[in-house]
VEXFI-953069 format. One record per residue: chain; x, y, z of N, C-alpha, C, O, CB in turn; residue in one letter. Coordinates in nm, 3 decimals, m for minus. Glycine has a CB too. Example, Ala and Ser with C-alpha at 12.3 -4.5 7.8 and 13.67 -1.06 7.14 Angstrom:
   mol        nu        nv        nw       cau       cav       caw        cu        cv        cw        ou        ov        ow       cbu       cbv       cbw   type
     A     1.319    m0.569     0.780     1.230    m0.450     0.780     1.320    m0.330     0.780     1.424    m0.332     0.846     1.131    m0.447     0.905      a
     A     1.285    m0.225     0.708     1.367    m0.106     0.714     1.290     0.003     0.787     1.341     0.114     0.804     1.408    m0.060     0.572      s
//
This chain:
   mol        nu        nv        nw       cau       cav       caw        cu        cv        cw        ou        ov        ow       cbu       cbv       cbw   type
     A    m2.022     8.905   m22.535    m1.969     8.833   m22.419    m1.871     8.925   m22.346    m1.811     9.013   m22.408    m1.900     8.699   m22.461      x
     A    m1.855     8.905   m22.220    m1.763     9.008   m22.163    m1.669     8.985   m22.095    m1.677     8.966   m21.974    m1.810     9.083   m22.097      x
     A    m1.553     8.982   m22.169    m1.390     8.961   m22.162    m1.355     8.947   m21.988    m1.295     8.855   m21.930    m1.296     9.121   m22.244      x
     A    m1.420     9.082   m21.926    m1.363     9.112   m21.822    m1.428     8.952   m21.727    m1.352     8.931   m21.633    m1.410     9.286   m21.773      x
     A    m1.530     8.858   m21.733    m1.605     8.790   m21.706    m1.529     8.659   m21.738    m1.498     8.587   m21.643    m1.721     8.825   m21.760      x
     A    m1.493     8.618   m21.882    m1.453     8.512   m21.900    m1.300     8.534   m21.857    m1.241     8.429   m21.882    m1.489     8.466   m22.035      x
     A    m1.231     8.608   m21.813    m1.094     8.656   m21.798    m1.083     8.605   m21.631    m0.994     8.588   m21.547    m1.072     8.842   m21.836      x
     A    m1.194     8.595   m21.640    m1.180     8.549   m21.414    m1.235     8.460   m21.423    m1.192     8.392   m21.330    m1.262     8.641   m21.259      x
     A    m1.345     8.377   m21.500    m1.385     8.282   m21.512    m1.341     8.161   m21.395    m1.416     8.128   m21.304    m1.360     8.269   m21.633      x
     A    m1.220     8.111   m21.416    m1.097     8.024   m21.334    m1.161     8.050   m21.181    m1.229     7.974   m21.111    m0.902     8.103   m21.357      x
     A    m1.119     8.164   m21.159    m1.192     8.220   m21.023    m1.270     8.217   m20.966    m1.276     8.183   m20.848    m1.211     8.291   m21.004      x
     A    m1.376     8.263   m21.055    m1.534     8.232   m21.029    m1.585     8.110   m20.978    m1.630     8.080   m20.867    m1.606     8.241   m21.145      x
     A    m1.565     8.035   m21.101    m1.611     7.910   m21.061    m1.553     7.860   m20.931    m1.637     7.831   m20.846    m1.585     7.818   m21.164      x
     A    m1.402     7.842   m20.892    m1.354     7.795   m20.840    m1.379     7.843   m20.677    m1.377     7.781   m20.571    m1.255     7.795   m20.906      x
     A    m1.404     7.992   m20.714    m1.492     8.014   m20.568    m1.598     8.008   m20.500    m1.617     7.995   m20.379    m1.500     8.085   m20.539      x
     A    m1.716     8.025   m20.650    m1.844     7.994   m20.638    m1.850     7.835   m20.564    m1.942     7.813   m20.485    m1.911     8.008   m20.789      x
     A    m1.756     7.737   m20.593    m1.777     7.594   m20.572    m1.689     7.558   m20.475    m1.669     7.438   m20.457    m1.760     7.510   m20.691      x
     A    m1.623     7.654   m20.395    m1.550     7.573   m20.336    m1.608     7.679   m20.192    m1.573     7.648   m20.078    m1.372     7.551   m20.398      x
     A    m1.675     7.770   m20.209    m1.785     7.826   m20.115    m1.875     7.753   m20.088    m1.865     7.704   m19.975    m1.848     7.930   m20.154      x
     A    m1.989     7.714   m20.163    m2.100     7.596   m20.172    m2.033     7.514   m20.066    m2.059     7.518   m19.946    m2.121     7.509   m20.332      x
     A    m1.927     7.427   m20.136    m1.923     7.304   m20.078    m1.850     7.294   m19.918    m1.865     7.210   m19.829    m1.850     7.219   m20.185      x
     A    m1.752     7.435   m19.926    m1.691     7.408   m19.770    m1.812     7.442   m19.701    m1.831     7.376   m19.599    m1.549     7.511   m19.711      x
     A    m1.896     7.525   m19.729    m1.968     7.647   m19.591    m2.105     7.518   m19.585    m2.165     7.506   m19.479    m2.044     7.894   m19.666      x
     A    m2.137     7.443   m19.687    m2.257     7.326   m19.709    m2.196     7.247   m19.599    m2.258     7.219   m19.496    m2.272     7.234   m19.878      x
     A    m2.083     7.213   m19.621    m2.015     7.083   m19.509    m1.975     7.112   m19.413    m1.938     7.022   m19.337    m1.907     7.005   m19.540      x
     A    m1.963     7.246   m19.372    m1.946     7.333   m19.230    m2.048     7.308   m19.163    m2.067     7.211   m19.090    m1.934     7.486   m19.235      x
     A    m2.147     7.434   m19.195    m2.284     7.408   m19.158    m2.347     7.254   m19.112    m2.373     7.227   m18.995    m2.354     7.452   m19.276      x
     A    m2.368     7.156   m19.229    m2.435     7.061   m19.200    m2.376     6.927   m19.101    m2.432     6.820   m19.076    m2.474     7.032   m19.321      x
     A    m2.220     6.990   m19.049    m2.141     6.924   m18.966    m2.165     6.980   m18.862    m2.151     6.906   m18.765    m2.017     6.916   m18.991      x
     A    m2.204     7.107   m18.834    m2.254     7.179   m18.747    m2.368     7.130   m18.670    m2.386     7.100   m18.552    m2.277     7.282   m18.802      x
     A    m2.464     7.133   m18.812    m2.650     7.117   m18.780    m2.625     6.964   m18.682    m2.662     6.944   m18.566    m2.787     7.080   m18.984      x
     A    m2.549     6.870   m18.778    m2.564     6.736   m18.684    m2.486     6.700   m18.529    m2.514     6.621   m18.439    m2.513     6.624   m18.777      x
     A    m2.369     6.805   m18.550    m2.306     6.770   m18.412    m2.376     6.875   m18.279    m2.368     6.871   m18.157    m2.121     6.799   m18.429      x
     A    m2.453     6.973   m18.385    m2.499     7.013   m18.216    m2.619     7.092   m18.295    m2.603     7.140   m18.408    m2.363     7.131   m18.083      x
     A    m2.756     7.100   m18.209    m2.877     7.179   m18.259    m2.877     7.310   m18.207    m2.981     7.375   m18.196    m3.007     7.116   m18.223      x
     A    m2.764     7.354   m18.174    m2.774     7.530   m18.177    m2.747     7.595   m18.228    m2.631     7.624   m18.257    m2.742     7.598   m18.119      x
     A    m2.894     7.670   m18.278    m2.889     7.783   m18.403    m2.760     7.823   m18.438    m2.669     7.805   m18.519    m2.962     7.917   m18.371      x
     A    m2.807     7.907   m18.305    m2.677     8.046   m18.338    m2.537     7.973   m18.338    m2.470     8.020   m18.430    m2.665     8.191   m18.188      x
     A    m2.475     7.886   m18.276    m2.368     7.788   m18.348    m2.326     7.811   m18.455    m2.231     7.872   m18.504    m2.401     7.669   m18.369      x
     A    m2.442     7.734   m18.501    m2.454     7.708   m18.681    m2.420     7.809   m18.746    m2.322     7.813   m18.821    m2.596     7.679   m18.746      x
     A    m2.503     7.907   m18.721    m2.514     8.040   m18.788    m2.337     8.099   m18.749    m2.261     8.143   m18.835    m2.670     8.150   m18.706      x
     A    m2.321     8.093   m18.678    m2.229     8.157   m18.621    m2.045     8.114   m18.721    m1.960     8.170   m18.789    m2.253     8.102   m18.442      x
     A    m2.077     7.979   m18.663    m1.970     7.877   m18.774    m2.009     7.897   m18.901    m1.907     7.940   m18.955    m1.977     7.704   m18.758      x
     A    m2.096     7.893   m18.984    m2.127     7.947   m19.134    m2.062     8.076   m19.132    m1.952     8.081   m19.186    m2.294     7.963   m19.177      x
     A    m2.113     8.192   m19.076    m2.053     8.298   m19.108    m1.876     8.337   m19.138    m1.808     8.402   m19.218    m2.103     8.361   m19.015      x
     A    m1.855     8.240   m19.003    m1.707     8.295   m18.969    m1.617     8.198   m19.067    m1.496     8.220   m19.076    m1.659     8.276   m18.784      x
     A    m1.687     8.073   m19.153    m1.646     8.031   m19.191    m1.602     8.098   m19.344    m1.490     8.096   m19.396    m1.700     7.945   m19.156      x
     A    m1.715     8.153   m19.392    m1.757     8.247   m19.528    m1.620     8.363   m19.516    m1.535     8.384   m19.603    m1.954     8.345   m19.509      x
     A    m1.629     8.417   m19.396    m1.580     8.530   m19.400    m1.449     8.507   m19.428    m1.399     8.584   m19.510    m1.603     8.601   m19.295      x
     A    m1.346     8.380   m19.361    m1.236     8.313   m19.320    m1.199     8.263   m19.499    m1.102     8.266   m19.574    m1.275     8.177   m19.182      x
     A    m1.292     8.234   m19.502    m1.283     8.121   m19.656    m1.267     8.258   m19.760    m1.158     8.251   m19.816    m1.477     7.992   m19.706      x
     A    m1.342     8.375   m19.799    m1.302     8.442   m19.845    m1.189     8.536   m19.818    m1.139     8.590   m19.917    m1.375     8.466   m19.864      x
     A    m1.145     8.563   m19.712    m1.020     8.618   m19.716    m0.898     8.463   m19.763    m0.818     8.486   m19.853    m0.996     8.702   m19.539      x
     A    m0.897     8.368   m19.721    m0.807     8.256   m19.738    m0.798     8.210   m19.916    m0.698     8.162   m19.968    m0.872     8.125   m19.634      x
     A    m0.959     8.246   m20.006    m0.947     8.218   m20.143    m0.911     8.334   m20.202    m0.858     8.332   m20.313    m1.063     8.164   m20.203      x
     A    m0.936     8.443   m20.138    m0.855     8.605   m20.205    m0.734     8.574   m20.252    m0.685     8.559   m20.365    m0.817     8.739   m20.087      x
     A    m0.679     8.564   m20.095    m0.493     8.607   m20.091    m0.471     8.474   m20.167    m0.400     8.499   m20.264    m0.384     8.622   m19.898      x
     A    m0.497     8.365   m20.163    m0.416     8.210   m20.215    m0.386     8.326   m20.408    m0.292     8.371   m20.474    m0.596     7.976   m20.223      x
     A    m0.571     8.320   m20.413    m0.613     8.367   m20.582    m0.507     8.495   m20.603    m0.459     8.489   m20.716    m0.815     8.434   m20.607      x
     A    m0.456     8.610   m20.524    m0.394     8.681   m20.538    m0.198     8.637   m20.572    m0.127     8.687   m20.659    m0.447     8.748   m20.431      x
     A    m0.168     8.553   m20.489    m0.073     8.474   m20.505    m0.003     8.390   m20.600     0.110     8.395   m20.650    m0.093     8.429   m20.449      x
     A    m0.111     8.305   m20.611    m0.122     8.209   m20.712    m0.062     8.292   m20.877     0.042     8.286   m20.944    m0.302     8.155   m20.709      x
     A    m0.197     8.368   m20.890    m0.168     8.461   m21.026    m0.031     8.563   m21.005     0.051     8.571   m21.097    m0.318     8.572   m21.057      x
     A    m0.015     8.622   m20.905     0.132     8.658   m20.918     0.202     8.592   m20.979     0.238     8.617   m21.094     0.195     8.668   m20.820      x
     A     0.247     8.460   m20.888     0.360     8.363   m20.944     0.349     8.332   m21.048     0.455     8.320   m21.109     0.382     8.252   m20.893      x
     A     0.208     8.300   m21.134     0.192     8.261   m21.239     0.228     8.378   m21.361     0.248     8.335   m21.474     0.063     8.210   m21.229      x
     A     0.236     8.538   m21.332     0.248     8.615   m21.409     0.383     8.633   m21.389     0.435     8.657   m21.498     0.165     8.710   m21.404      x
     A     0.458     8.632   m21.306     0.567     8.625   m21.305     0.662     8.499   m21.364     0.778     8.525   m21.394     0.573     8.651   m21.197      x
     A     0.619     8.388   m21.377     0.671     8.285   m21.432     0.644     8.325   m21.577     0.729     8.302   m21.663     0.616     8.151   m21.380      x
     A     0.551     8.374   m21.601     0.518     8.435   m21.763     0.627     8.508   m21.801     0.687     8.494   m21.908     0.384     8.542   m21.781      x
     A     0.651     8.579   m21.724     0.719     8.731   m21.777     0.845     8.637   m21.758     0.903     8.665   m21.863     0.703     8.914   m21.668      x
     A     0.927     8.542   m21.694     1.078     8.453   m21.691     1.041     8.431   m21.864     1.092     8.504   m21.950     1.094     8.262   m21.558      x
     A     0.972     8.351   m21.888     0.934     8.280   m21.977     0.968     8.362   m22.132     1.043     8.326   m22.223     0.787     8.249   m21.939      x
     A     0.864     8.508   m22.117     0.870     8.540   m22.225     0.984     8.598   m22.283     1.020     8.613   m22.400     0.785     8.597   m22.237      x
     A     1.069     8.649   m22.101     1.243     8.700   m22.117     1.330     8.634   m22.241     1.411     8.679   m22.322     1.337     8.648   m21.966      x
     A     1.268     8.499   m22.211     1.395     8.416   m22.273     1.329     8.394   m22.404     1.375     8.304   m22.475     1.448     8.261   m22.189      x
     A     1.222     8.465   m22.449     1.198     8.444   m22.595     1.074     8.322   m22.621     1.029     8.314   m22.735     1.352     8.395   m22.666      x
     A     1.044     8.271   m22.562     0.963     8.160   m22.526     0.831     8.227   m22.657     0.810     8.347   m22.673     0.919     8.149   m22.317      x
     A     0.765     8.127   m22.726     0.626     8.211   m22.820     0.513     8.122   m22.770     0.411     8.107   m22.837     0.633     8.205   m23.028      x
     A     0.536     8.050   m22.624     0.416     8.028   m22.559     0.296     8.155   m22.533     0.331     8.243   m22.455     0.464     7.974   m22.433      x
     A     0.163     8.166   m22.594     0.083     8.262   m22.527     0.043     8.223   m22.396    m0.007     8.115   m22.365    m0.030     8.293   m22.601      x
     A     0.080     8.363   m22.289     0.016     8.352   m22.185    m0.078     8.461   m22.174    m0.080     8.575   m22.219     0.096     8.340   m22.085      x
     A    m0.185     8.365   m22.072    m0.295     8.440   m22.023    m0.272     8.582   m22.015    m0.151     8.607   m22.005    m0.332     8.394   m21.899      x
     A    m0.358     8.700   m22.016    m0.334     8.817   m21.905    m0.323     8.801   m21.808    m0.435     8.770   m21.768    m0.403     8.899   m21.884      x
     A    m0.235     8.800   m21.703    m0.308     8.820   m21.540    m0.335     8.924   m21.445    m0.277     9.031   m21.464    m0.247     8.761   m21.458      x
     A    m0.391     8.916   m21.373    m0.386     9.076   m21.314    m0.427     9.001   m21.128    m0.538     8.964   m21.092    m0.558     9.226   m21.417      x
     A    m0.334     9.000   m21.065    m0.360     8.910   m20.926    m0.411     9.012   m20.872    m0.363     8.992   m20.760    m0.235     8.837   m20.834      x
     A    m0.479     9.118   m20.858    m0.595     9.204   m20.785    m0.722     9.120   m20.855    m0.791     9.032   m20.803    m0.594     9.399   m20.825      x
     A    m0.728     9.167   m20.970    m0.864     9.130   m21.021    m0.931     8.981   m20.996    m1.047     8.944   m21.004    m0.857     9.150   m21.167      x
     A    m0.783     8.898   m20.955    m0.841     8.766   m20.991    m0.931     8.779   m20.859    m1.052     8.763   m20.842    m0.726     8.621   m21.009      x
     A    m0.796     8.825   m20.746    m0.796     8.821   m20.583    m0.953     8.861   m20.555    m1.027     8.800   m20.477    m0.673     8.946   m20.502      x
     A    m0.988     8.971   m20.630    m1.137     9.011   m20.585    m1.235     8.941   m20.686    m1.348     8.936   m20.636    m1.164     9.186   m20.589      x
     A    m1.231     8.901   m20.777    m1.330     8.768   m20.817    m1.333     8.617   m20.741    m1.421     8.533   m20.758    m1.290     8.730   m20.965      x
     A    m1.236     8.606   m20.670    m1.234     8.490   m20.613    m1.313     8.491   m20.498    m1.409     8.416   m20.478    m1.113     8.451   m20.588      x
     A    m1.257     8.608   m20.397    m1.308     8.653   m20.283    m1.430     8.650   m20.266    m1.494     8.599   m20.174    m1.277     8.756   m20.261      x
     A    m1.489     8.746   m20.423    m1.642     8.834   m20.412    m1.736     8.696   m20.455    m1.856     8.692   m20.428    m1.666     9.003   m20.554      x
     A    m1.670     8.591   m20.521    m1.761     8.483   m20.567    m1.752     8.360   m20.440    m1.833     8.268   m20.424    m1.705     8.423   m20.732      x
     A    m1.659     8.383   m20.379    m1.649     8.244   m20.254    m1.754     8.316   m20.121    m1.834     8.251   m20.054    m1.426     8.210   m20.173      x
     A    m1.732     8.436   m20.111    m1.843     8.494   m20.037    m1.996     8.475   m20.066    m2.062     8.428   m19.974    m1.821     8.621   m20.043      x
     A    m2.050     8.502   m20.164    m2.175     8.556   m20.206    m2.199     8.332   m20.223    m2.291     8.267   m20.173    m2.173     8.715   m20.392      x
     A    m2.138     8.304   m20.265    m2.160     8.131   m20.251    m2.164     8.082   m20.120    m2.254     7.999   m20.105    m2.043     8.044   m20.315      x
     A    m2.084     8.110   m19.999    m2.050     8.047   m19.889    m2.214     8.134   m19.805    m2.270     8.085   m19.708    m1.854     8.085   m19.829      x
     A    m2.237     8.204   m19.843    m2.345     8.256   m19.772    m2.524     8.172   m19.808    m2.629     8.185   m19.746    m2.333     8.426   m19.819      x
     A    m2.492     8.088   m19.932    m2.616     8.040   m19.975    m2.633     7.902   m19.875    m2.747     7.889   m19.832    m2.615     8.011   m20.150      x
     A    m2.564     7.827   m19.844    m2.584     7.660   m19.789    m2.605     7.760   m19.593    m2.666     7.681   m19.522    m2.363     7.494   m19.831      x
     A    m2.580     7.859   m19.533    m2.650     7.908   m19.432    m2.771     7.999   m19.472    m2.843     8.012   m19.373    m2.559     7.974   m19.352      x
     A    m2.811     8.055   m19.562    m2.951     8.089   m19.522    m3.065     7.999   m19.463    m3.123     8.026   m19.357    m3.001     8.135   m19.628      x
     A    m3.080     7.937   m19.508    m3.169     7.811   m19.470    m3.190     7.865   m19.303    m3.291     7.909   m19.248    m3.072     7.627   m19.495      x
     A    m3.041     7.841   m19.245    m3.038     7.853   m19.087    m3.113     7.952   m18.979    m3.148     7.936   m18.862    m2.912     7.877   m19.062      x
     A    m3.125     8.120   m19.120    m3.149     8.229   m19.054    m3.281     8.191   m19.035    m3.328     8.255   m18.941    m3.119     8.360   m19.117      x
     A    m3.416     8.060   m19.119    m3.535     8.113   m19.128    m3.603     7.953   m19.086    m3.717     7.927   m19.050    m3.571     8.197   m19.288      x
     A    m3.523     7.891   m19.099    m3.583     7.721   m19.030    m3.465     7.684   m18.923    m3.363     7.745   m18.891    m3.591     7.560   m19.181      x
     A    m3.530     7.533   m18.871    m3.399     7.501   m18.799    m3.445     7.364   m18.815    m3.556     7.339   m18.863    m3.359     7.563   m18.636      x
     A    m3.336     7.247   m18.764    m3.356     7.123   m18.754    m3.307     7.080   m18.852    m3.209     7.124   m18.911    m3.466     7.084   m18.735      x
     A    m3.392     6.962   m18.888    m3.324     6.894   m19.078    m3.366     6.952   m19.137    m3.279     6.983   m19.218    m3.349     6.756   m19.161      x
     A    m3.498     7.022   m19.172    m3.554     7.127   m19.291    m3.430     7.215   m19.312    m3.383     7.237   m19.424    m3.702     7.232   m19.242      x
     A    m3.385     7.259   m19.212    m3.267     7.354   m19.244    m3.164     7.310   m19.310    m3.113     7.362   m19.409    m3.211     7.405   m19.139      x
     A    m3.129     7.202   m19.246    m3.012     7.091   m19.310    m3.075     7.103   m19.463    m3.043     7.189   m19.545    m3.017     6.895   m19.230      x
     A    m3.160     7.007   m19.481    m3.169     6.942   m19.618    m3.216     7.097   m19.713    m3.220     7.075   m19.834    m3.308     6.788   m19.619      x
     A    m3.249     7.239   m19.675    m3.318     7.312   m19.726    m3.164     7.363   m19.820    m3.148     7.376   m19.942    m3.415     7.410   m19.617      x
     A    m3.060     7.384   m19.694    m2.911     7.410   m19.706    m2.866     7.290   m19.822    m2.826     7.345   m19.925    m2.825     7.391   m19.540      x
     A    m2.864     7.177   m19.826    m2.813     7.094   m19.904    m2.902     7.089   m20.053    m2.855     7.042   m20.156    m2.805     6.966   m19.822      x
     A    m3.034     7.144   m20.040    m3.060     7.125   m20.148    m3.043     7.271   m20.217    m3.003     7.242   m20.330    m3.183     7.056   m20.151      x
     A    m3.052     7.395   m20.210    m2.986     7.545   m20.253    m2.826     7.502   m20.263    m2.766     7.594   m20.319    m3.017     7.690   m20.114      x
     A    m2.748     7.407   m20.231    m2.626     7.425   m20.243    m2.626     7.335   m20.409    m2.572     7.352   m20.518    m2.534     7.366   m20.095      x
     A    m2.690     7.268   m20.366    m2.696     7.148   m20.528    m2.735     7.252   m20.631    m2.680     7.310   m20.724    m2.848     6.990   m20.533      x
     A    m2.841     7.251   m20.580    m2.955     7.370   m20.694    m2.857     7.466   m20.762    m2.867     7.495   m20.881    m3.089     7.496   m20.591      x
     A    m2.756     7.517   m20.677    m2.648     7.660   m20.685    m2.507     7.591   m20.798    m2.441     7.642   m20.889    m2.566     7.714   m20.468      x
     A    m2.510     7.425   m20.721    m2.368     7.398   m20.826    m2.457     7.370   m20.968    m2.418     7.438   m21.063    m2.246     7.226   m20.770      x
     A    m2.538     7.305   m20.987    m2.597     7.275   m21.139    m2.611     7.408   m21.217    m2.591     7.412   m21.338    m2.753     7.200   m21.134      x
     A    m2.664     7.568   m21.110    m2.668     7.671   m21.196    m2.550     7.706   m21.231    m2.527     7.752   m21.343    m2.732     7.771   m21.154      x
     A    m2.464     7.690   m21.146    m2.295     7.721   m21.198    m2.256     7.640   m21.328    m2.205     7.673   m21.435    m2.172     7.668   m21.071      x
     A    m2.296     7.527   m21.278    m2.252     7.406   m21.448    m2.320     7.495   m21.543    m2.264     7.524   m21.648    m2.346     7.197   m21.468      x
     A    m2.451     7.547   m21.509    m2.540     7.554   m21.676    m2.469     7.712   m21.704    m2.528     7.748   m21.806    m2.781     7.556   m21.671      x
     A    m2.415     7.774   m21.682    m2.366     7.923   m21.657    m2.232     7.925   m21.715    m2.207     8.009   m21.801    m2.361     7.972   m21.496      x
     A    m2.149     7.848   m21.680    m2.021     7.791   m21.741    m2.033     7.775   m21.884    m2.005     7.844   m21.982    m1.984     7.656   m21.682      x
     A    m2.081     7.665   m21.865    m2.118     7.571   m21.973    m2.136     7.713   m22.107    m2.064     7.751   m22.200    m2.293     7.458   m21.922      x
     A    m2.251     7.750   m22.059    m2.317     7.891   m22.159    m2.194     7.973   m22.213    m2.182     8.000   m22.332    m2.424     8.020   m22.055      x
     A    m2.102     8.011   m22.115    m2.016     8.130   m22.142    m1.901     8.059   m22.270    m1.862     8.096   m22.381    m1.930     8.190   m21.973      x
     A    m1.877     7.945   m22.187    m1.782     7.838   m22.260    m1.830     7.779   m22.438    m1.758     7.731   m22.526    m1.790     7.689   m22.142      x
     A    m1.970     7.807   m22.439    m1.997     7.808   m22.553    m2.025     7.626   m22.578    m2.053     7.583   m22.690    m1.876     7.891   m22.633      x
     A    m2.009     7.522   m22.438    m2.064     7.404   m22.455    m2.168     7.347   m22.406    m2.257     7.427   m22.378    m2.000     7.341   m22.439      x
     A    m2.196     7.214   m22.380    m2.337     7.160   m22.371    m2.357     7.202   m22.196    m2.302     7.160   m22.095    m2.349     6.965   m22.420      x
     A    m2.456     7.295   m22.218    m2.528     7.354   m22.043    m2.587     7.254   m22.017    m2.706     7.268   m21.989    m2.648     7.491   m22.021      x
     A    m2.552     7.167   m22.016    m2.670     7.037   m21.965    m2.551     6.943   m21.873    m2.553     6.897   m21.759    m2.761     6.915   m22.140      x
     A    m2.457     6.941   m21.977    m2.373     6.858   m21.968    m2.239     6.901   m21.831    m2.179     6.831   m21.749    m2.329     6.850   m22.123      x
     A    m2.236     7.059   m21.864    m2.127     7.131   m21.777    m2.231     7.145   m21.695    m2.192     7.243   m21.631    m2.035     7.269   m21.825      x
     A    m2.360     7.112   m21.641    m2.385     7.147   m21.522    m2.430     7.033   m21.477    m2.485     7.056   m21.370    m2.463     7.254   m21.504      x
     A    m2.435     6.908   m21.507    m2.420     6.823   m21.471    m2.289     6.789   m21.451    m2.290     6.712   m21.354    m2.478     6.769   m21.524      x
     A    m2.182     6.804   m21.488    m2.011     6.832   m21.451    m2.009     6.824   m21.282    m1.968     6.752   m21.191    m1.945     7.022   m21.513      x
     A    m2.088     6.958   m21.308    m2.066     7.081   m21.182    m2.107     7.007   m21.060    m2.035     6.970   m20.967    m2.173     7.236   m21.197      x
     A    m2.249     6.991   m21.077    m2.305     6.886   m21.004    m2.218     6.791   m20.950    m2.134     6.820   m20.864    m2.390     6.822   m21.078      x
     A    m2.235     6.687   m20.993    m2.172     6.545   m20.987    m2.073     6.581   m20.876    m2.080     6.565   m20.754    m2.096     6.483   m21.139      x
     A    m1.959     6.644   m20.969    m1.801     6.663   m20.867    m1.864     6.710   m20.717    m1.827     6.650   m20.615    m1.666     6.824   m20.941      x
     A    m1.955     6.813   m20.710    m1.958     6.895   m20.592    m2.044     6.827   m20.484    m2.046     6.825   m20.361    m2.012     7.037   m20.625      x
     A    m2.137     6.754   m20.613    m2.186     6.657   m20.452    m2.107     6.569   m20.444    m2.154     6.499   m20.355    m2.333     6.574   m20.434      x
     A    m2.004     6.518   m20.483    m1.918     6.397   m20.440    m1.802     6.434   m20.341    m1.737     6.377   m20.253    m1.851     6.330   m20.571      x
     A    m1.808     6.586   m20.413    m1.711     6.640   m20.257    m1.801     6.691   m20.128    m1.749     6.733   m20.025    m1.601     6.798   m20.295      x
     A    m1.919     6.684   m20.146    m2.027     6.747   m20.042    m2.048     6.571   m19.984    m2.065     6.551   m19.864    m2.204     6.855   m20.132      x
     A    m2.047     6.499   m20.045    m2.072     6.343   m19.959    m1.933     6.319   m19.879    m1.940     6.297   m19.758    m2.101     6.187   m20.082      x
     A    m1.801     6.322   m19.946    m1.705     6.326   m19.861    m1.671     6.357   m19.700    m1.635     6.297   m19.598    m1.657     6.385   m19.916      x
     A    m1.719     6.536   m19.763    m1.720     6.609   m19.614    m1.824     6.568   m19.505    m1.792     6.576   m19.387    m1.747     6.762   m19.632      x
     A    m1.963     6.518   m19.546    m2.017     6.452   m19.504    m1.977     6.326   m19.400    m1.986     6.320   m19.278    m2.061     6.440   m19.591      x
     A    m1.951     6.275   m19.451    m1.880     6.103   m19.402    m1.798     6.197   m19.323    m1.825     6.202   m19.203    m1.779     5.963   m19.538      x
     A    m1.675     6.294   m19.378    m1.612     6.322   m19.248    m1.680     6.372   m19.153    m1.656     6.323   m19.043    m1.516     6.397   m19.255      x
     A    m1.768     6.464   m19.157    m1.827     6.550   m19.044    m1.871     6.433   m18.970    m1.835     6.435   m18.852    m1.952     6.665   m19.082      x
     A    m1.933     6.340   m19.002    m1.968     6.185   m18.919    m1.907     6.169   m18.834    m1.930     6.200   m18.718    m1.953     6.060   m18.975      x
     A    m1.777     6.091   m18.898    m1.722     6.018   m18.839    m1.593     6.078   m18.729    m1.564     6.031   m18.619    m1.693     5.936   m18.939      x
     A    m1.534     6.187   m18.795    m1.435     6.250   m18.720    m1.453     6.271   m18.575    m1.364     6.279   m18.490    m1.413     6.364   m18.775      x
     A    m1.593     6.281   m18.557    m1.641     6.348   m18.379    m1.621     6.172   m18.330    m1.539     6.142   m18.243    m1.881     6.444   m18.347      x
     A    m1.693     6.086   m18.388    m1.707     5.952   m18.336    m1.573     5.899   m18.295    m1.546     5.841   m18.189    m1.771     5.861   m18.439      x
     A    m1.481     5.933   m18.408    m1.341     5.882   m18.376    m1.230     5.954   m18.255    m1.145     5.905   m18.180    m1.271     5.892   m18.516      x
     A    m1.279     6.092   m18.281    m1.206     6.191   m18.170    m1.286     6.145   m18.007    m1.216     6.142   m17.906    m1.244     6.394   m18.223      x
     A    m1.417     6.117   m18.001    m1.456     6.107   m17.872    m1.371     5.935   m17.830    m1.333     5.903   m17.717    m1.650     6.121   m17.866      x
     A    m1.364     5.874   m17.921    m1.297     5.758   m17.851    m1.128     5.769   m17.827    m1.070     5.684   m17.761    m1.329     5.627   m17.942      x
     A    m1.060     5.877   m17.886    m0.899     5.882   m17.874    m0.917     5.978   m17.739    m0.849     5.945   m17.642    m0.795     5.960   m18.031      x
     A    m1.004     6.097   m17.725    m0.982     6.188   m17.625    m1.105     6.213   m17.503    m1.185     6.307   m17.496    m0.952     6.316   m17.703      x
     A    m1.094     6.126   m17.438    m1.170     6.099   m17.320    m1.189     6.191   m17.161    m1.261     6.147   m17.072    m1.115     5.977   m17.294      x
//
C-alpha cells in the first residue's frame, strides 16, 4: 500500500467529490438555464479551474494551521499522535484531484448537447462517486460495497440539493429583479 497515497487520502477524496458535485451542479444549472454549448462548456471549465485553485490554497492552509497547532501542542508535552502534515503535498493532492474530477460531469458537453448531455454528465458523475466509495473503501481496508455506496448516497444528495437550487434560484431572482 502506498503511504504517500493514504497520507493525502483526506484530500483526495475530498476533492475528487467536491469536484464531481460542484462542476455536476454548475454545468447542469447551466444546461437548464440556457442551451448554449459553449456557455456550458465555458462555465464548467472556469469553474474547474476556479474550484481547483480555491481547494489548493483552502487544502494548503487548512494543513498549515493544523501542523502548526500540532507543533503548540507537542511544545507543551502533549503525547497526542499527530498526523504528518506537509501543506504543499496536501495543497497539490487536493488541487490535482478537484481538477481531474471537476473535468468529468463536462465532458459529456464537448461531444453531445441537450439532456443526453445533461443526464450523460449526471450519470459519469454518479458512476465517478460510487468508484471513489469502492476505492476508499479498498485502501481503508473496509466493505467496498458499503464505502461506495457511502460515497454515493451523500453526493447525490448534495447533487439533488444543488439541483433544486439551480431551479429555483433563477425563478426566485426573476421575480425580486425585474
Amino acid at each position: 500500500m502506498n503511504i504517500a497515497v493514504l497520507s493525502r487520502l483526506r484530500e483526495i477524496v475530498f476533492g475528487v467529490q467536491d469536484g464531481l458535485i460542484s462542476n455536476v451542479a454548475l454545468t447542469t444549472s447551466m444546461a437548464i438555464a440556457t442551451e448554449n454549448l459553449s456557455s456550458i462548456i465555458i462555465a464548467g471549465v472556469t469553474g474547474a479551474i476556479a474550484g481547483t485553485f480555491s481547494m489548493a490554497s483552502g487544502a494548503f492552509l487548512s494543513s498549515r494551521a493544523e501542523a502548526e497547532v500540532s507543533s503548540i501542542t507537542e511544545a507543551k508535552g502533549s503525547d497526542e499522535k499527530h498526523p504528518i502534515l506537509d501543506p504543499l503535498k496536501d495543497s497539490v493532492a487536493m488541487g490535482v484531484s478537484f481538477l481531474v474530477a471537476a473535468l468529468i460531469p463536462i465532458a459529456p458537453y464537448f461531444l453531445l448537447n441537450g439532456s443526453t448531455a445533461i443526464w450523460c454528465s449526471i450519470l459519469f458523475t454518479l458512476i465517478s462517486l460510487f468508484l471513489l466509495g469502492l476505492i476508499k473503501g479498498y485502501l481503508v481496508r473496509k466493505n467496498v460495497l458499503k464505502s461506495g455506496a457511502e460515497v454515493f448516497l451523500i453526493g447525490m444528495g448534495s447533487a439533488c440539493i444543488g439541483y433544486i437550487l439551480g431551479e429555483s434560484i433563477p425563478v426566485v431572482l426573476s421575480n425580486i429583479v425585474r
